[in-house]
N, C-alpha and C positions, 0 to 999 in steps of 0.2 A: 427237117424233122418236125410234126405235128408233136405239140406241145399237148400237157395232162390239159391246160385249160384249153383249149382251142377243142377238144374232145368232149371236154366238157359241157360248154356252151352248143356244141352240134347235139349231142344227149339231151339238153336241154329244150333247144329248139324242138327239137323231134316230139318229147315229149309233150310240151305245149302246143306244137300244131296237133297232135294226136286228143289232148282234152281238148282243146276248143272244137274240134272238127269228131266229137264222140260219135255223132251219126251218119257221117262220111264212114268210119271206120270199118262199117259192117260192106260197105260198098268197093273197098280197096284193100282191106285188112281181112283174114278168115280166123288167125289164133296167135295164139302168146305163148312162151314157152318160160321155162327157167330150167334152169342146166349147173350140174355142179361136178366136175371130177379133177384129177389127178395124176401126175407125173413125177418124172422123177425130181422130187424134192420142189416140187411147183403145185398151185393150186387153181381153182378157178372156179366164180360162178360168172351165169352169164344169164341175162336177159332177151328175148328173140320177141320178134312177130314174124308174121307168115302171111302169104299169098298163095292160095291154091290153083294153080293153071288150069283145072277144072276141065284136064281133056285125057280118053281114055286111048292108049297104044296098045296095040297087043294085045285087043280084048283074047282070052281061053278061060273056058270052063270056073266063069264068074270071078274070075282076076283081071286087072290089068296093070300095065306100067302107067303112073301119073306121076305127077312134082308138083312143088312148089318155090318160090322164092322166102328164102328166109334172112330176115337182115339184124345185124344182134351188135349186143354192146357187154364185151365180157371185163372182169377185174380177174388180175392175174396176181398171186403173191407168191414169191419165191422165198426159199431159204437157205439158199447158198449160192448168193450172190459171187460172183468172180471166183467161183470155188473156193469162198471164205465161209467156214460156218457161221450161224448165228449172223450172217450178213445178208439184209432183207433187200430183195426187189420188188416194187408195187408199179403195176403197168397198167393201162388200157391198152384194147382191142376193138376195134369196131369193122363189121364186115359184112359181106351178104354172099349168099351162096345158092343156086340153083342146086335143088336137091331131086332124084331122080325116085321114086318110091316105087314099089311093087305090091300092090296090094289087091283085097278085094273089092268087087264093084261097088258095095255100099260100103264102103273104107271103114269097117270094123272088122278086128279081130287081129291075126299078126300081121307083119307085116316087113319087108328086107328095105333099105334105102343106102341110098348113095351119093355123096355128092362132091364137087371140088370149084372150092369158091374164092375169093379174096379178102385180106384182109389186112387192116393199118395196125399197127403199133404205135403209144406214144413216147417209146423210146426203145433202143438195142436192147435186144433179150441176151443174157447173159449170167445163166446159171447152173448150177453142176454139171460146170464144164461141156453145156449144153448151148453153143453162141449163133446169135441170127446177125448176117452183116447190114440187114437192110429191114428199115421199116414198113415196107412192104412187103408180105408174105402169103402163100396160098393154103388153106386152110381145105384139106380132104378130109371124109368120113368116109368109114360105112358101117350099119346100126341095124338091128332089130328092133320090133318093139311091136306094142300090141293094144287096141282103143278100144276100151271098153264100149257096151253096151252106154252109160252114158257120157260117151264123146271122149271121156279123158283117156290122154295118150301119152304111155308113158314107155321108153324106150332105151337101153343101153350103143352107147359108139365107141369106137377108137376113130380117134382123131389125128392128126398130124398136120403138123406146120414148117411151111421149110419155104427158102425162095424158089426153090428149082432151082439152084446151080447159079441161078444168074450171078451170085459174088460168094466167095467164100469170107471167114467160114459158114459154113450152112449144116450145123450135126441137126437141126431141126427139133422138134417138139414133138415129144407123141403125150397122148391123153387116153384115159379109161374115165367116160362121161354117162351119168346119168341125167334123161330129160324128162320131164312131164312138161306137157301142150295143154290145152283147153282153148275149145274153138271158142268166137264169142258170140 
């Protein structure tokens, strides 16, 4: 199992290669994100950058399908721990997810996305009677949302986290997430 600190110190790294390397950033990095929502008796914000793949599929009628890569470091806090009230879980998540978008050609205005990614825990989730058997889990969306005129993008998802089956139990996560982006 990936310990809080061992999470930590990789957050850390990341973050210090990202200030020392500020003008790489714009070269490998396109925006940032922060995220906050909600589940049953769980919470969560979360941190992202993003990579835009910068290719168009499916051009019609000034839309296409595009993506990006986006890789994030969320904090999780529970409140019914082992279905005990008032009994708290505080986790990390850290993961990355190719995300699949649908939008228009100059990427303002609404826009549909989707995507199904992976992600660490840094320990078993375990709350309202909601249990993950493994620290490793896949983490899917799919969101609206809509970028203004200037660049900020702000957008609702449902989320869901579960192993796939691969060990029980697996009742998985679901989420009601709000995101604002800001490219850099």
């Amino acid at each position: 199992m990936i310990s809080k600190t061992q999470i930590a110190k990789f957050a850390a790294a990341v973050a210090a290669l990202m200030v020392s390397q500020a003008g790489m950033a714009q070269n490998w990095l396109d925006s940032a994100s922060v995220e906050g929502g909600f589940g049953d008796q769980v919470y969560m914000v979360r941190a992202a950058v993003q990579k835009d793949w910068n290719v168009r599929w499916l051009p019609s009628n000034g839309y296409h399908l595009g993506g990006y890569w986006d890789a994030n470091l969320a904090f999780w806090h529970g409140t019914d721990y082992k279905s005990m009230h008032d009994h708290h879980q505080n986790l990390w998540v850290v993961g990355i997810t190719p995300v699949f978008r649908y939008q228009a050609d100059d990427k303002l205005g609404l826009y549909g996305e989707a995507g199904i990614g992976a992600s660490v825990f840094s320990q078993l989730y375990d709350n309202a009677s909601n249990r993950l058997s493994t620290a490793y889990e896949f983490a899917d969306h799919i969101g609206v949302g809509y970028v203004l005129q200037n660049k900020w993008d702000v957008s609702v998802r449902i989320q869901h986290y579960s192993n796939g089956g691969i060990k029980h139990p697996n009742s998985g996560v679901n989420w009601a997430v709000l995101r604002v982006a800001r490219p850099f």
